[in-house]
C-alpha positions in Angstrom: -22.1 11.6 5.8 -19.5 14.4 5.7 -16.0 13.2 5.3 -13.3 15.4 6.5 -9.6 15.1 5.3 -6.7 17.1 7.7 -2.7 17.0 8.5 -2.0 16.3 11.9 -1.4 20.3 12.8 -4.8 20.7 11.4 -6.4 18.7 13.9 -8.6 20.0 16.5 -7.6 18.7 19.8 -11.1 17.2 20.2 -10.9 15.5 16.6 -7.3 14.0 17.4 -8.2 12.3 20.6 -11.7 10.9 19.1 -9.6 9.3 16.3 -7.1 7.9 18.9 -9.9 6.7 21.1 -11.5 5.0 18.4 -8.3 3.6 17.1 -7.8 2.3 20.8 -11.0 0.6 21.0 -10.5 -1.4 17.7 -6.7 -2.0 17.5 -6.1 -2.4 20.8 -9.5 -3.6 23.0 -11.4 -5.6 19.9 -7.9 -7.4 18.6 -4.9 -7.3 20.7 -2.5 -4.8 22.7 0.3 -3.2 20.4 1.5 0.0 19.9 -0.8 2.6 18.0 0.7 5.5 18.9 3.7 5.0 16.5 5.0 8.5 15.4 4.0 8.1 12.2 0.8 10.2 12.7 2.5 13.5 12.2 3.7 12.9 8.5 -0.1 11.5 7.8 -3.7 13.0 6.4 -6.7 11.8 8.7 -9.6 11.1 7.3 -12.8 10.5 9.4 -16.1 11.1 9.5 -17.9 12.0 12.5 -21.3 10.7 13.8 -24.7 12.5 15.4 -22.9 12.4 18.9 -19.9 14.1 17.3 -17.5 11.6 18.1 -15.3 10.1 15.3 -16.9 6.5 13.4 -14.7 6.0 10.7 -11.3 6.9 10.2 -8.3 6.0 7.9 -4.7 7.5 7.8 -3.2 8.5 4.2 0.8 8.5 4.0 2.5 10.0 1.1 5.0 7.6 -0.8 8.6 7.2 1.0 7.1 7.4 4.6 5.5 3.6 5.1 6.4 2.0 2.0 7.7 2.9 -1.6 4.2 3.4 -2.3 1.5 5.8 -1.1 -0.2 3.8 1.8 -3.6 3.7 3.6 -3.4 2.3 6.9 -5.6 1.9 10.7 -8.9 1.6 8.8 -11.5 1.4 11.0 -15.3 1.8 11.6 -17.0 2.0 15.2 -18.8 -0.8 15.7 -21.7 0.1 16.4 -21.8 1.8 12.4 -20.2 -1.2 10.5 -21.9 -3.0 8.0 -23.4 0.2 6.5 -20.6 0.4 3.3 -19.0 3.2 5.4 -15.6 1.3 4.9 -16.4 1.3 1.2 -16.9 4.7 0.7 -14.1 6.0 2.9 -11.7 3.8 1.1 -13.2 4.8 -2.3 -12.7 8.4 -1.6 -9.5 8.0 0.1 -8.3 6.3 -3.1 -9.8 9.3 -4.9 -7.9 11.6 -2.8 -4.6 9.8 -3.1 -5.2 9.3 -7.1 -6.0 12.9 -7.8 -5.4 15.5 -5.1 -2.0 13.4 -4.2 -0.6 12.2 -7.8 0.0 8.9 -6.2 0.0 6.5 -8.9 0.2 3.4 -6.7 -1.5 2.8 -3.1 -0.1 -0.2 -0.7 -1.6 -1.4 2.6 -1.3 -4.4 5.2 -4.6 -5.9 5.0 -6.0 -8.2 7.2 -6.4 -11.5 5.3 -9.7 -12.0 6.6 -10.4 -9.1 4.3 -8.7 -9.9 0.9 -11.8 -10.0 -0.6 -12.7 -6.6 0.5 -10.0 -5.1 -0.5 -9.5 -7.2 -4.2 -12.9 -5.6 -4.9 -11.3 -2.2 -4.5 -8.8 -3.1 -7.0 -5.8 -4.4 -4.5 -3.3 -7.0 -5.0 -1.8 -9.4 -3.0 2.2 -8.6 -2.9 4.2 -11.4 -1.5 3.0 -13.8 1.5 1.1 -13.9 4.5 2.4 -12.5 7.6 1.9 -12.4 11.3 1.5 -8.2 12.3 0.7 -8.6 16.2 -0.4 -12.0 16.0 -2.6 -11.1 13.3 -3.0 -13.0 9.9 -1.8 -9.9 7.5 -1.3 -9.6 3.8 0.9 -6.7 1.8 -1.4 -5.5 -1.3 -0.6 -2.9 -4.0 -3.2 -1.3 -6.6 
């Protein structure tokens, strides 16, 4: 599987609305109705990796620290369904630690995790940073590696 890292103005327009669709179908059909589109996509790296049909199947946004949080931050990971239980989460969010370790000079990476996947992400080497919350009516949890 190729993995492909881009700005926003590096984008194709084809690659930017496959992200957002798949994005859409997760966030928004599978769990509930909130805004995705949030602005913050422009200050972001995409990283995604397309499948046989061409259409995007995996995709995380990488923020810089000072944008989301005082930390570097990964954020609306995802996997189509139809490709999960594969490790394809795994090894995006090993590379984009990678990428946000070495290419980035992050020392410190935080997310809002899901609590239904502490685990997952404690065996990546993440955190948990203060209590539970509700994001969109969603059990969430702030961790830091």
């Amino acid at each position: 599987m190729e993995w492909t890292i881009k700005k926003f103005e590096e984008l194709t327009l084809s690659e930017l609305y496959s992200s957002l669709r798949l994005r859409c179908e997760i966030f928004i059909v599978e769990q509930v109705p909130y805004q995705d589109v949030d602005n913050l996509d422009q200050q972001a790296y995409h990283m995604f990796a397309k499948g046989d049909d061409g259409e995007v199947i995996a995709y995380l946004r990488i923020f810089p620290h000072g944008i989301v949080y005082d930390e570097a931050a990964i954020g609306r990971v995802c996997v189509r369904a139809d490709h999960r239980r594969k490790g394809i989460a795994s090894d995006m969010l090993d590379r984009a630690i990678e990428f946000i370790s070495n290419d980035m000079n992050e020392p410190h990476i935080h997310i809002s995790a899901q609590q239904y996947l502490l685990d997952f992400y404690k065996s990546k080497g993440f955190i948990p940073h203060g209590e539970g919350y509700l994001e969109d009516g969603i059990p969430h949890i702030s961790m830091i590696r």
